[in-house]
C-alpha positions as CSV (number, residue, x, y, z in Angstrom):
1,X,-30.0,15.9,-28.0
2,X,-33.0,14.2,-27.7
3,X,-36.5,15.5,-29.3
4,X,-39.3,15.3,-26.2
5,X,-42.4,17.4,-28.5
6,X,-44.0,20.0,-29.6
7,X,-46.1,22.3,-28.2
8,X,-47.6,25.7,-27.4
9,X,-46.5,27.5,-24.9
10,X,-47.2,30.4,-22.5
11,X,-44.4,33.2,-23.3
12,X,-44.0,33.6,-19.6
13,X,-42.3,29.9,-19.3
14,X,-39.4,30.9,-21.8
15,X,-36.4,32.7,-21.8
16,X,-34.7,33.9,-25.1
17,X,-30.9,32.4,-25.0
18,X,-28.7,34.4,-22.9
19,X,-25.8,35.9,-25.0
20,X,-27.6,35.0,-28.2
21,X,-25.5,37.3,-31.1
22,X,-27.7,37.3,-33.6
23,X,-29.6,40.9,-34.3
24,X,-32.5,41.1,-36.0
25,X,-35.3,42.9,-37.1
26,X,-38.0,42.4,-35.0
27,X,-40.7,44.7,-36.9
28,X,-39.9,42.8,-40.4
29,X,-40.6,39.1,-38.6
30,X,-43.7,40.6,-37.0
31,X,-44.9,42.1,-39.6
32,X,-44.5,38.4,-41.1
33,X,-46.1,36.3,-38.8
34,X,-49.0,38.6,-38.9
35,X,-49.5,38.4,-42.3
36,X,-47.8,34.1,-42.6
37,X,-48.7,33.3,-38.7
38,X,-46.1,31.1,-37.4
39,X,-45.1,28.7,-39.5
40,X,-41.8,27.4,-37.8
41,X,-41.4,26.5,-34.4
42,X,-39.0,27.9,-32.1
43,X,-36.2,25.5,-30.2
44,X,-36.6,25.2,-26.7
45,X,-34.2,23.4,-24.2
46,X,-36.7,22.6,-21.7
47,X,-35.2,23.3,-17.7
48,X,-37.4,19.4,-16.8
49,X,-37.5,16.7,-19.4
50,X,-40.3,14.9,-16.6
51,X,-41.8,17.9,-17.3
52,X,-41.4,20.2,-20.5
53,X,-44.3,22.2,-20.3
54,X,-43.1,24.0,-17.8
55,X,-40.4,25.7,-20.7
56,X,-36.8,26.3,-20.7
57,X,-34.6,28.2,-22.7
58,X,-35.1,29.3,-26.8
59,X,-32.3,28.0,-28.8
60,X,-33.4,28.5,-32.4
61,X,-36.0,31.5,-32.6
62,X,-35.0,33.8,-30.5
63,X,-35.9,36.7,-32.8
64,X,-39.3,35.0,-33.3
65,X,-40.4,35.0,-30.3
66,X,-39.5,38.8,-29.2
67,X,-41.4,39.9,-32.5
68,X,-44.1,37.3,-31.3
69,X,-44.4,38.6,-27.8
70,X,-43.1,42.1,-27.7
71,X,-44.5,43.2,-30.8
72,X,-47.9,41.5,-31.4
73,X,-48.6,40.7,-27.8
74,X,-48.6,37.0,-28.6
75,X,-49.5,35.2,-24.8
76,X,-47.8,31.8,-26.4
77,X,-45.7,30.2,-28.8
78,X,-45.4,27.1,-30.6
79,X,-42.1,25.5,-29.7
80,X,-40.0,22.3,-30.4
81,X,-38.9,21.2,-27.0
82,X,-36.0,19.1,-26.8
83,X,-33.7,17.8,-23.9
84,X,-29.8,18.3,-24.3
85,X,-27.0,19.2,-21.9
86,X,-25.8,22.9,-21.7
87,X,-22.5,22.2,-24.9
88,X,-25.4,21.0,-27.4
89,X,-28.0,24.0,-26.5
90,X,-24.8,26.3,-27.7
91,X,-23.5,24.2,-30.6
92,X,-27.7,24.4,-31.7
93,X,-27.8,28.3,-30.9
94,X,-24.7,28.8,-32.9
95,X,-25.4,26.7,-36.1
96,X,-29.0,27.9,-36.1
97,X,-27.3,31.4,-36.3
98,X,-24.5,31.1,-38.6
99,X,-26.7,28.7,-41.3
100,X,-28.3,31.4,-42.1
101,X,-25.4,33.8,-42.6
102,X,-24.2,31.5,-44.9
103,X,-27.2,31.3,-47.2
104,X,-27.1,31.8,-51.4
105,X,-29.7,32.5,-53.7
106,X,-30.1,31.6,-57.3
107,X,-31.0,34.9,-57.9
108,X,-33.4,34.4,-61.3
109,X,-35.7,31.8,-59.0
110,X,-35.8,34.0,-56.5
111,X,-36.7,36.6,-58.5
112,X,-40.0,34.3,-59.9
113,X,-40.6,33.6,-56.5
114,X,-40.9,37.2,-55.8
115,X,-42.9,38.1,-58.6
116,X,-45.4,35.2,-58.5
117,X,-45.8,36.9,-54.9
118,X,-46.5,40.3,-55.5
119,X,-48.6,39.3,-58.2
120,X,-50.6,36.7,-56.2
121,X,-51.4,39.0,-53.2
122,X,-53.2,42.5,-52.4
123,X,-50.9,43.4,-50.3
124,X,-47.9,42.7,-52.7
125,X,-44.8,41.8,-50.8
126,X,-46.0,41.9,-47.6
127,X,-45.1,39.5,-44.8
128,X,-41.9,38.0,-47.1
129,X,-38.7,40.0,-45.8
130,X,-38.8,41.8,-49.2
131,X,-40.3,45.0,-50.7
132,X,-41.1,46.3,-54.2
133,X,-37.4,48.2,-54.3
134,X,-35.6,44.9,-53.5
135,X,-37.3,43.2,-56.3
136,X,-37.0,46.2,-58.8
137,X,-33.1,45.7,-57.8
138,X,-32.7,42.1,-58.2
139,X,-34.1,42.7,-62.0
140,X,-32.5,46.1,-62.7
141,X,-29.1,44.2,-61.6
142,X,-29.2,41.7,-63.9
143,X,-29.0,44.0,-66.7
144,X,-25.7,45.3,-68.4
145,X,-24.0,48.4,-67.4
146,X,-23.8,50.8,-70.0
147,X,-20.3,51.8,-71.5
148,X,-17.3,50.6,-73.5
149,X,-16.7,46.6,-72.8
150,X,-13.9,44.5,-74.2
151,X,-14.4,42.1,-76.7
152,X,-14.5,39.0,-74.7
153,X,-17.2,40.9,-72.6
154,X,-19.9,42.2,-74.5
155,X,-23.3,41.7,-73.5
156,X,-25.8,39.2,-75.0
157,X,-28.3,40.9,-73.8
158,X,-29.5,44.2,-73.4
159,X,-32.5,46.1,-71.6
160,X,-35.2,48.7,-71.9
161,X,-37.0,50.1,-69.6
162,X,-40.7,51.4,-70.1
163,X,-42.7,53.1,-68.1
164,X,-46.4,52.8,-67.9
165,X,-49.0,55.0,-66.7
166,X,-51.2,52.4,-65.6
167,X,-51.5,48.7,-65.2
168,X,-53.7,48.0,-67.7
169,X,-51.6,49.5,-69.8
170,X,-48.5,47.6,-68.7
171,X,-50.4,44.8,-69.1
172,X,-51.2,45.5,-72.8
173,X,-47.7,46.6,-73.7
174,X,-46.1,43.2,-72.5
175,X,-48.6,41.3,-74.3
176,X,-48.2,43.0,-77.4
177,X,-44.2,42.6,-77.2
178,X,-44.6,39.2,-75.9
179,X,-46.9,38.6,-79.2
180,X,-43.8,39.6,-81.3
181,X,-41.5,37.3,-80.0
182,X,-39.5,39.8,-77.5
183,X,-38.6,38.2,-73.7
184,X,-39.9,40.8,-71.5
185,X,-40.8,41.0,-67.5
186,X,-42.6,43.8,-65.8
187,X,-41.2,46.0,-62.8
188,X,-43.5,47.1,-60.1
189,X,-42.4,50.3,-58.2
């Protein structure tokens, strides 16, 4: 494989990877570049290496560029174009595929990221993959089930839920319990 450039391309000079197996949800990465733009480039096996501007194939990005195109109406995309024999482009299509299957999460950072998101934007969530209810999970998750445990299994820590009428007063409440010491987090719904 051998990296040629990068550049923006009209949609009409590429063609999304014949037999590609991922599925994906095209509405959840448009509604993410609309909101993030498009801040990765897709992978394109280019047909001329003399010539890549004239396209090729999309290894890596398929998904992005159907959202991109079919969704927003996008007339280009901005594309990594690389030169490599037919064996590579599918070795590249099916790493770039099964990478992300194989993703893990420390959960508690990804709950901070989430948070400091929600709390940093109007529109909350939006654009990030995620929703309020995801977020509410992650947190509700964490916490103990209720019940009868053995010994060796009882909880260290246990949860309380409160619900506020507004955010000013959620606001006040976790300031006030923050002030006596307790750890506390809010929940958005």
């Amino acid at each position: 494989m051998r990296y040629l450039t990068t550049a923006t391309l009209p949609a009409e000079v590429l063609r999304v990877y014949p037999g590609n197996a991922r599925r994906s949800d095209l509405k959840t990465i448009a509604e993410s570049l609309a909101r993030n733009n498009q801040y990765r480039s897709v992978v394109v096996q280019v047909d001329d290496p003399e010539h890549p501007e004239q396209g090729g194939v999309i290894l890596a990005g398929n998904h992005t560029f159907l959202a991109a195109t079919q969704e927003l109406g996008h007339a280009e995309v901005r594309c990594e174009l690389i030169d490599c024999d037919d064996t590579e482009a599918r070795r590249i299509n099916l790493v770039d595929n099964r990478l992300s299957d194989q993703a893990d999460y420390d959960e508690d950072a990804l709950v901070e990221l989430l948070r400091a998101a929600a709390e940093a934007a109007v529109d909350g969530l939006a654009g990030t993959g995620y929703t309020e209810a995801d977020l509410a999970k992650l947190t509700t998750d964490s916490l103990p089930e209720p019940g009868d445990a053995g010994e060796d299994e009882l909880a260290s820590l246990f949860g309380v839920i409160v619900e506020c009428d507004t955010e000013t007063q959620q606001a006040q409440l976790l300031e006030q319990l923050s002030a006596e010491g307790w750890p506390v987090r809010a929940l958005m719904r």
